[in-house]
C-alpha positions in Angstrom: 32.6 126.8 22.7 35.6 127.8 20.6 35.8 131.1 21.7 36.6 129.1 25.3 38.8 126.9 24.4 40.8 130.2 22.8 40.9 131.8 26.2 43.9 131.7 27.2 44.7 129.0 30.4 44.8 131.6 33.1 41.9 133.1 31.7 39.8 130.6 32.0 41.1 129.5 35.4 40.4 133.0 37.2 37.2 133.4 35.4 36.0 130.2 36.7 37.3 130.5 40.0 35.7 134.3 40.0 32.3 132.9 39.0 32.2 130.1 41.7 33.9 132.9 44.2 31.2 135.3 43.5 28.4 133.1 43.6 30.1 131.4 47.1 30.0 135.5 48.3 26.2 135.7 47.1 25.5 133.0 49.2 27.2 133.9 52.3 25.9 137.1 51.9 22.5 136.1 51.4 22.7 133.3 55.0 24.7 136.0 56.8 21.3 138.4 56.2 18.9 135.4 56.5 20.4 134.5 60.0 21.1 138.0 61.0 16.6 138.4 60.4 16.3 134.8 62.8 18.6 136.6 65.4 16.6 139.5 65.4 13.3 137.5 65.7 14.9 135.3 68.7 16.2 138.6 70.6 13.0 140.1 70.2 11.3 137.3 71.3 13.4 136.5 74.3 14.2 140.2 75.4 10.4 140.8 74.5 7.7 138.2 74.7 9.1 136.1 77.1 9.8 138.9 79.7 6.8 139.9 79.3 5.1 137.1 79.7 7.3 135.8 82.5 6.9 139.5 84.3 2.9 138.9 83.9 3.2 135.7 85.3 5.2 136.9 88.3 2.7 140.0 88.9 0.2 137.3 88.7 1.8 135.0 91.3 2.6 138.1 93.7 -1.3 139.4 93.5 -2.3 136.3 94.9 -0.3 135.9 97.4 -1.0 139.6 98.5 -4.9 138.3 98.1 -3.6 135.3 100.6 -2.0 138.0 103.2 -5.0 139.8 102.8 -7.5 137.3 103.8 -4.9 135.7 106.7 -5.0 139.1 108.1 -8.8 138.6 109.1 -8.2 135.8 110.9 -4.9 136.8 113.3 -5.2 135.6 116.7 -2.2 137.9 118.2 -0.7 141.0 117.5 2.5 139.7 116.5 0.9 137.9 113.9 -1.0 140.9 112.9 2.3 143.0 112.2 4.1 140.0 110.6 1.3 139.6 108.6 1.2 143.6 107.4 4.8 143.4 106.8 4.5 140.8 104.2 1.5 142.2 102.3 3.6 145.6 102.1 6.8 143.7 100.6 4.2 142.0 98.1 3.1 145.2 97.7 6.4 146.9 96.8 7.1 143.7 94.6 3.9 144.5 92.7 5.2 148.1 92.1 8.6 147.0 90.9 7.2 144.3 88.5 4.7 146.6 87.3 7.6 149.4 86.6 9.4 146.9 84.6 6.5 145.6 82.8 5.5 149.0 81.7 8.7 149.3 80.1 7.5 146.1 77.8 4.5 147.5 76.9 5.0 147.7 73.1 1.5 146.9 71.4 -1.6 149.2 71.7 -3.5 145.8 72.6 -1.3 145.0 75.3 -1.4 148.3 76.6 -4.5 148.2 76.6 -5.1 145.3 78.7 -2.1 147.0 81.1 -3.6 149.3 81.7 -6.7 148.3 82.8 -4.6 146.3 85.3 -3.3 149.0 86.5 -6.8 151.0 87.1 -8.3 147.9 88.9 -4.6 147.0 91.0 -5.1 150.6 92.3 -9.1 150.2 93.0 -8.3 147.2 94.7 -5.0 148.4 96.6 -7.9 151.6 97.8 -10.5 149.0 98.7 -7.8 147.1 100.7 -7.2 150.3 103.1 -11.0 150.3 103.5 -10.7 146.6 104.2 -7.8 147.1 106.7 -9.6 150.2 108.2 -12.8 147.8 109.2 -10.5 145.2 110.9 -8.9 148.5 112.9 -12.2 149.6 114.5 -13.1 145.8 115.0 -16.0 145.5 112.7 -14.5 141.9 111.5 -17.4 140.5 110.3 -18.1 143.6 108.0 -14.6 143.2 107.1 -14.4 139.9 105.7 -17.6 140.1 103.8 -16.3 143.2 102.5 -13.1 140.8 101.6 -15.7 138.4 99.6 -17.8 140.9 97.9 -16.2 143.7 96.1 -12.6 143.0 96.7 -12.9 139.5 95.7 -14.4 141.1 92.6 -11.8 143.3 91.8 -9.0 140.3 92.6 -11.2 138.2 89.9 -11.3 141.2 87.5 -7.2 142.1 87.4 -6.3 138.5 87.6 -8.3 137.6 84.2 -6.4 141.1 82.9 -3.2 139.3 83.6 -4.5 135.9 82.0 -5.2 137.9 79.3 -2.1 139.7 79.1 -0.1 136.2 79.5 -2.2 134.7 76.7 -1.4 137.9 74.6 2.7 137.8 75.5 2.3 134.1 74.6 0.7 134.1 71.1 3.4 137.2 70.3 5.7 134.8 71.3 4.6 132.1 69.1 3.7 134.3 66.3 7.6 135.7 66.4 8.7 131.8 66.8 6.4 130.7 63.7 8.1 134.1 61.7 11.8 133.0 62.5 10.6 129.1 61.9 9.8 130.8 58.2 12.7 133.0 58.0 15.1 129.7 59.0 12.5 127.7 56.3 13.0 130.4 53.2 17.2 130.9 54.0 17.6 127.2 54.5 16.0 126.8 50.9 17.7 129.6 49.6 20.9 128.9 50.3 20.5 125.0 49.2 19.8 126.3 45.8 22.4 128.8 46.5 24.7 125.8 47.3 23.7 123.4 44.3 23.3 126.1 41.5 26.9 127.1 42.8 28.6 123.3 43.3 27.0 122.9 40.1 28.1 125.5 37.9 31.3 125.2 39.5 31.4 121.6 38.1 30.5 122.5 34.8 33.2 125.4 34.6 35.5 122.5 36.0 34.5 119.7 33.5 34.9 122.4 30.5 38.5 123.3 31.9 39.7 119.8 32.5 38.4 118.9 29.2 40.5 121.7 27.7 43.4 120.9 29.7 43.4 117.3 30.1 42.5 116.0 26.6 45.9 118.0 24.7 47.7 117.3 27.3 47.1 113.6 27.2 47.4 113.5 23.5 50.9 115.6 24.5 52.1 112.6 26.7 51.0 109.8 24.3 53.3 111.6 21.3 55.9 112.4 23.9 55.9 108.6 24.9 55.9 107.2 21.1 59.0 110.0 20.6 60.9 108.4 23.1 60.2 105.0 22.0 61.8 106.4 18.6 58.8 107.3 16.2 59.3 110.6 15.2 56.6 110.5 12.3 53.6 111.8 15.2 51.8 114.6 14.0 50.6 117.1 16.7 47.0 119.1 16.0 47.7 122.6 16.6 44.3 124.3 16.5 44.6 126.0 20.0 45.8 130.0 20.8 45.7 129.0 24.5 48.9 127.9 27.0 48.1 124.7 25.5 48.1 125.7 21.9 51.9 127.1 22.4 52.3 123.7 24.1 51.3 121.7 20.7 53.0 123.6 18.5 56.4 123.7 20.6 56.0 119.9 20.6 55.3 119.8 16.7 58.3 121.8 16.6 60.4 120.1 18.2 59.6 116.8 16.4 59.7 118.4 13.4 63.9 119.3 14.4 64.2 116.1 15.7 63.4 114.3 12.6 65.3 117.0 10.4 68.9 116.2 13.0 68.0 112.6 12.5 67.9 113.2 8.9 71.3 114.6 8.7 72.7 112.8 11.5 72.0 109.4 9.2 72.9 110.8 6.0 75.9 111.9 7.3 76.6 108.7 9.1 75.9 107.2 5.5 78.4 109.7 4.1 80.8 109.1 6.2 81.3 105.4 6.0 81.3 105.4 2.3 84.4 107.8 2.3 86.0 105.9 4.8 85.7 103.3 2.9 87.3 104.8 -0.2 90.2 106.2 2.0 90.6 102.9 2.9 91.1 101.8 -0.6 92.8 104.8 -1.2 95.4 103.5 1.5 95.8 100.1 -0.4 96.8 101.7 -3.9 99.0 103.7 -1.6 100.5 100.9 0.0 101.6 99.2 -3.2 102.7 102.2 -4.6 105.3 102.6 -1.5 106.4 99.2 -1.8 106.9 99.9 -5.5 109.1 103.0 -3.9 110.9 100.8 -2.0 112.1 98.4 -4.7 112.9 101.6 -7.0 114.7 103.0 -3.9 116.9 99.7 -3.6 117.8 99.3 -7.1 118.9 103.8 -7.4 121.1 103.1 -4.6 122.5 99.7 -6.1 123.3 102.0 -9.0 124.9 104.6 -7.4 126.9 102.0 -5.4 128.3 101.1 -8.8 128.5 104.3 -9.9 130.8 105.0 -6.6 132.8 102.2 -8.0 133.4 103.9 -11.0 134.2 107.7 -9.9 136.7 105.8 -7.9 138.1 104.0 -10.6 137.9 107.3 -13.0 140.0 108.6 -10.1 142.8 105.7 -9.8 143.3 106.1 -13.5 143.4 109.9 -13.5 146.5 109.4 -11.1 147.9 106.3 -13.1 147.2 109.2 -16.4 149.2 112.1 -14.2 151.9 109.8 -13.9 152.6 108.4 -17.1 151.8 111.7 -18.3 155.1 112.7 -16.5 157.3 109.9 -17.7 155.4 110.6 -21.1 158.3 110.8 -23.0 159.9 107.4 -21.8 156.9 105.3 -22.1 155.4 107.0 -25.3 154.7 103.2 -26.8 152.9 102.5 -23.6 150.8 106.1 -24.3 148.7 104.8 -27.0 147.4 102.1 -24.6 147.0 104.5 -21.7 144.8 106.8 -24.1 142.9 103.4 -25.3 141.7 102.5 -21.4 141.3 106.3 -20.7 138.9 106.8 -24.2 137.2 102.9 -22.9 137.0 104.4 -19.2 135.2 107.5 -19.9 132.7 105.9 -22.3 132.2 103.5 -19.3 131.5 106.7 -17.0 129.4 108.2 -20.0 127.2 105.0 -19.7 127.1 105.1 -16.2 126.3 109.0 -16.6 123.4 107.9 -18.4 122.2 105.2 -16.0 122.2 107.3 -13.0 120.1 110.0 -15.4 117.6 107.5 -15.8 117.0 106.5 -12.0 117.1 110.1 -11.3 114.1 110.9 -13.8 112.1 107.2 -12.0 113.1 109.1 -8.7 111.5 112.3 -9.8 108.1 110.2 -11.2 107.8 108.5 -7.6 107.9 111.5 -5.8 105.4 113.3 -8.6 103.2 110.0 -7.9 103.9 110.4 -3.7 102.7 113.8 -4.1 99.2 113.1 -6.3 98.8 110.4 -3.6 98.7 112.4 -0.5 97.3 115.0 -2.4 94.2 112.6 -2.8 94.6 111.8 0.9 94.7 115.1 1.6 91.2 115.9 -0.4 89.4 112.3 1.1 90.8 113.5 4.9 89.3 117.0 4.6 85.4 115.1 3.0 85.8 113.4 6.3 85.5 116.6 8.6 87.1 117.1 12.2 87.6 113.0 12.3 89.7 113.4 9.0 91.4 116.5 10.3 94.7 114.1 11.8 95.0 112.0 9.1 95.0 115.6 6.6 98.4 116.4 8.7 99.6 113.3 7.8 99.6 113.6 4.0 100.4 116.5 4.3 103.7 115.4 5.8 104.1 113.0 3.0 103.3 115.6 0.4 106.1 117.7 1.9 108.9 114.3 1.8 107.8 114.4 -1.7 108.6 117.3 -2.7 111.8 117.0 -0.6 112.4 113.9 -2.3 111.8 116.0 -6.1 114.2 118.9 -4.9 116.8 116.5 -4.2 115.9 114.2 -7.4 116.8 117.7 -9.8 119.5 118.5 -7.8 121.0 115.2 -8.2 120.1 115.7 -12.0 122.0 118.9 -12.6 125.0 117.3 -11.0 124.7 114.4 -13.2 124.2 116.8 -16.1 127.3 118.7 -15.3 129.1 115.3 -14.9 127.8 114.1 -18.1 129.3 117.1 -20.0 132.5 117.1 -17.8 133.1 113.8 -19.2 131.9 114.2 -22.8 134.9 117.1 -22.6 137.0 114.7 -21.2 136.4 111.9 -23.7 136.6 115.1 -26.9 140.0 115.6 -25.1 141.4 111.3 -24.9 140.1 111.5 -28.5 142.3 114.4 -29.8 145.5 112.8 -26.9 145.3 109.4 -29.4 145.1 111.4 -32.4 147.7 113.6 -31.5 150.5 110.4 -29.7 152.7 111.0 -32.5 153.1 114.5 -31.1 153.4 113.2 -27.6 156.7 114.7 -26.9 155.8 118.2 -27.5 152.2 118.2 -26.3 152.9 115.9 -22.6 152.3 119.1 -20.7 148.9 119.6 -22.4 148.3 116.2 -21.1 149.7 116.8 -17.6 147.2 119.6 -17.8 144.2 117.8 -19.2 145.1 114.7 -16.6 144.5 117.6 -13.6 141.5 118.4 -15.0 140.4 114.9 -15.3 141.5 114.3 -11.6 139.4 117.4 -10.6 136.7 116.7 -12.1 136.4 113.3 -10.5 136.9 114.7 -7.2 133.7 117.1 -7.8 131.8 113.9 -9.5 133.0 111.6 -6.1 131.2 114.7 -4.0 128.4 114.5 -6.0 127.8 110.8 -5.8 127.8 111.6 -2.1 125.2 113.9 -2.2 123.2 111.2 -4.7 124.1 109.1 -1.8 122.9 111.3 0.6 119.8 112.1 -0.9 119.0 108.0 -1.5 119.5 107.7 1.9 116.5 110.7 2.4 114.4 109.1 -0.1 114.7 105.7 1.9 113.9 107.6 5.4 110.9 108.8 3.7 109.7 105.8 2.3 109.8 104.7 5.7 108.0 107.3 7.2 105.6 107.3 4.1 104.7 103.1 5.0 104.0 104.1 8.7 102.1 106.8 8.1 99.9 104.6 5.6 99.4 102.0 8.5 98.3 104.8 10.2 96.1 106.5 7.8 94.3 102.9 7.0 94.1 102.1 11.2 92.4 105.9 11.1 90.3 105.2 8.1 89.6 101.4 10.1 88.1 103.2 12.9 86.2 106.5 10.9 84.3 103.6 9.0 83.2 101.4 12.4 82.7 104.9 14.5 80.1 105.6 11.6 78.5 102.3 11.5 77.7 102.5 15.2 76.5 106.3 14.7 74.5 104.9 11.8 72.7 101.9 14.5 72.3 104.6 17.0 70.1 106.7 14.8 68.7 103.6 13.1 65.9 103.3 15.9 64.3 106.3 14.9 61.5 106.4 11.8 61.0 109.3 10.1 58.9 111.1 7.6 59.1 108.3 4.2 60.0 112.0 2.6 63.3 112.6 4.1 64.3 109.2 3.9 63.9 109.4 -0.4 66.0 112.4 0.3 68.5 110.9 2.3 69.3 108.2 -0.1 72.1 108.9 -3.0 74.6 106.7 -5.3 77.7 106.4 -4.6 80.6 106.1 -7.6 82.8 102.6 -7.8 86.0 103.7 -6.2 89.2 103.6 -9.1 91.7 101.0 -7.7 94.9 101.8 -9.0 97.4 98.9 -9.9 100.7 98.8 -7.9 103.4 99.4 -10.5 105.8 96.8 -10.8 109.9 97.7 -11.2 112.5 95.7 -12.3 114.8 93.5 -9.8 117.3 94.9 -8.2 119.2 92.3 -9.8 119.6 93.6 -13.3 120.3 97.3 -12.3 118.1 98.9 -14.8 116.7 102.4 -14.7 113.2 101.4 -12.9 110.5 103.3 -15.6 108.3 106.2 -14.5 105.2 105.2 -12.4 102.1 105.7 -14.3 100.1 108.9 -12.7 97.3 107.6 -10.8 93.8 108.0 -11.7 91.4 110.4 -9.6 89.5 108.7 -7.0 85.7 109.6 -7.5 84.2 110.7 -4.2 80.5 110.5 -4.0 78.6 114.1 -4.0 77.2 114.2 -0.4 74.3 115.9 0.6 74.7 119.7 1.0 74.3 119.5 5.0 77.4 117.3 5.2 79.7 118.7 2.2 79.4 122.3 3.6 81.9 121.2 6.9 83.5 119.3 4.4 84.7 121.6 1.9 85.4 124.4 4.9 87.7 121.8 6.6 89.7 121.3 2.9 90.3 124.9 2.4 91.7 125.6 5.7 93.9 122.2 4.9 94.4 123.7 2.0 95.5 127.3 3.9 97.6 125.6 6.1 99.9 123.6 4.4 100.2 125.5 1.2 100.4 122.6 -1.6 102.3 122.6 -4.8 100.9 121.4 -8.2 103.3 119.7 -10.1 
């Protein structure tokens, strides 16, 4: 029965139904002719057999009494009686004639007409002989009369009234013959259509067990793997052997638990995924937190520095006045010039050291904002592995990479002002050296000094306006670290909630089983995240050049499975795009 069960469903539904509506036609056909053969029996039997016999009948009963008239007529005692007496035979008489014209019209068998006419012959013998009878009683020969009555007349009466017995009996066996045919007719339809009715109810029962078993039994097996789906088993399997409705059915189903268990798969390995690089961003945001602190205290001891430095410009300035002064009276106080030149010579070596002091904090600045950088540059990279969820926390370093760089700019700028300091007062110190060698000639060269004591003075004007700027750009540093610690509160709150958001993703799918297959697949290593030490600075205390931070080490982010990296990946080059990062 495969070729069946191939058919498809609305197949096999109209051909049933056709086969139980044709054989249900069949059968009405076949009563409809059986019961239009009884009607035609029963009509024929009562328009028929029955009127004929009832018209025989009546003939019979009207004879009689004609025969009754006939024989009261002899014995009238009055006239009146006489007449009333001739009046009745002559209605029965014209009754005879109309029931005979009716029954004629019956006549239908050679046998019956037979016997009709015979009837007829003796009803008009004896009607003749009845005239002779009637002409005796008129010329009074009553005696004659009435044995006439009981002799030949009587014989004739006897003789038509056995033809009408007969023709009775005859109209009655037709009868009954054309009752015992319509008994069979009823018999042989009554039969026919029972077997009509059970081979139908009965084939229509098979056709109806074989559909319902086609029907009922995938359909069943549909529900129960349907029901285990939704009580989170998605390792059914679904037979698919069908090219009916319900084939399509099965292999829509298999299908769909087929993608079910494949968005599982991925749903958990990404769920996986995802709470493993939170978990590195969040020790990502620990190495950056130390590092910022670190910042801080480097921050705290450059600006102690340049306080001191401040200190100095503004002493270098006090004695470049004190210089421009006795540089006037020059040639009064020429004993004093020698120690003048002596605290000059000693003050610039003092702003020489300090020179070099503030080029040493520059170059820690510069190596905290190189290490600020690599570290949102990681944050950057672990923000964009973490997707859309990541995508808030990727503006964020990329914030801090820009204060970085900010902080670098203003770190070389401060440099080359230092620089140009530096060899301002390397000039300056060449110059004090060649005023003390040349005091004896301080007469005649105190206008050189005047001249050299200006530039002295204008040169620590332009080294006061860069310690300004140095101040300036401390004071952006500090802002920055300040921003750079809130935004790594933030970025470890965001990395918090990524890592418990993926926990409950990863229970949510955990009620499902799939295939042991795709969870082998699903199942990678996962690298030791590299911790990077906090580097430590000196105290403020001793105001020493803080040395460079050492450049932190990669973190290693685990290879993900290629369903998750792909979103991955696309979300670091558009970070990437947008903010438009610089390599150091």
């Amino acid at each position: 029965m495969q070729w069946f069960a191939d058919l498809r469903l609305r197949t096999k539904l109209l051909s049933s139904f056709a086969v139980v509506a044709t054989l249900t036609a069949l059968l009405g056909l076949f009563s409809v002719t059986r019961l239009s053969t009884v009607n035609d029996q029963s009509t024929f039997m009562a328009d028929h057999w029955m009127a004929s016999q009832r018209l025989a009948g009546a003939i019979n009963t009207t004879t009689g009494d004609y025969r009754v008239f006939e024989l009261l007529i002899a014995g009238a005692q009055s006239e009146s009686q006489h007449q009333a007496l001739l009046q009745q035979m002559a209605l029965k008489a014209a009754e005879v004639a109309k029931l005979q014209s009716a029954y004629a019209k019956q006549v239908a068998h050679p046998e019956e007409k037979k016997l009709w006419d015979s009837f007829q012959a003796d009803w008009r013998t004896y009607l003749e002989e009845h005239d002779k009878f009637m002409q005796m009683l008129g010329s009074g020969r009553k005696d004659e009369a009435m044995a006439y009555a009981s002799g030949p007349i009587e014989q004739l009466y006897e003789r038509f009234g056995e033809t009408l017995d007969k023709l009775t009996e005859f109209n009655t066996q037709g009868g009954q013959a054309a009752s015992d045919q319509g008994d069979a007719i009823y018999a042989q339809a009554r039969w026919g259509i029972l077997v009509g009715i059970l081979t139908a109810a009965g084939l229509g029962m098979l056709l109806a067990w074989l559909v319902a078993g086609q029907v009922s039994a995938p359909v069943e097996q549909a529900a129960n793997v349907l029901k285990a789906v939704a009580e989170g088993d998605l390792t059914q399997t679904v037979q698919t052997n069908r090219k009916d409705e319900v084939g399509d059915m099965q292999t829509a189903l298999a299908n769909m638990i087929h993608s079910l268990a494949e968005m599982v798969h991925h749903v958990r390995t990404g769920a996986d995924s995802v709470a493993t690089a939170s978990t590195q961003i969040a020790q990502g945001n620990t190495d950056l937190s130390a590092r910022t602190e670190n910042q801080a205290s480097s921050l705290q001891q450059t600006a102690a520095s340049v306080e001191e430095m401040a200190g100095t410009v503004r002493t270098n300035a006090d004695n470049a006045m004190q210089a421009n002064q006795l540089a006037s009276a020059a040639s009064e106080v020429a004993a004093q010039g020698g120690q003048v030149v002596s605290q000059v010579v000693e003050t610039m070596n003092g702003i020489q050291t300090a020179s070099r002091k503030i080029s040493d904090i520059i170059g820690v600045i510069d190596g905290i904002a190189f290490q600020t950088n690599i570290l949102a540059l990681n944050a950057a990279v672990e923000a964009a592995r973490a997707g859309e969820q990541g995508r808030g926390f990727a503006v964020v370093a990329g914030e801090v990479r820009s204060l970085a760089q900010r902080s670098a700019q203003a770190a070389r700028e401060i440099k080359t002002l230092i620089n140009d300091s530096v060899e301002k007062v390397n000039s300056g110190s060449h110059l004090v050296d060649s005023a003390g060698s040349t005091m004896n000639d301080v007469v005649t060269q105190v206008r050189k000094v005047t001249d050299l004591v200006g530039e002295i003075a204008h040169a620590s004007a332009e080294q006061s306006q860069g310690i300004g700027q140095i101040n300036q750009a401390v004071s952006q540093l500090d802002q920055a670290t300040q921003q750079n610690a809130a935004l790594v509160e933030e970025s470890m709150a965001a990395a918090e909630s990524l890592k418990t958001q993926a926990q409950k993703l990863s229970e949510a799918v955990s009620v499902f089983r799939i295939q042991r297959g795709m969870t082998q697949q699903a199942s990678f290593q996962t690298a030791p995240v590299a911790v990077v030490q906090p580097v430590r600075v000196a105290s403020p205390v001793s105001r020493q050049p803080a040395a460079p931070a050492k450049k932190p080490e990669a973190l290693v982010v685990p290879q993900l499975p290629s369903t998750a990296a792909a979103p991955v990946a696309a979300s670091a080059k558009v970070a990437e795009g947008a903010d438009d990062w610089e390599t150091f």
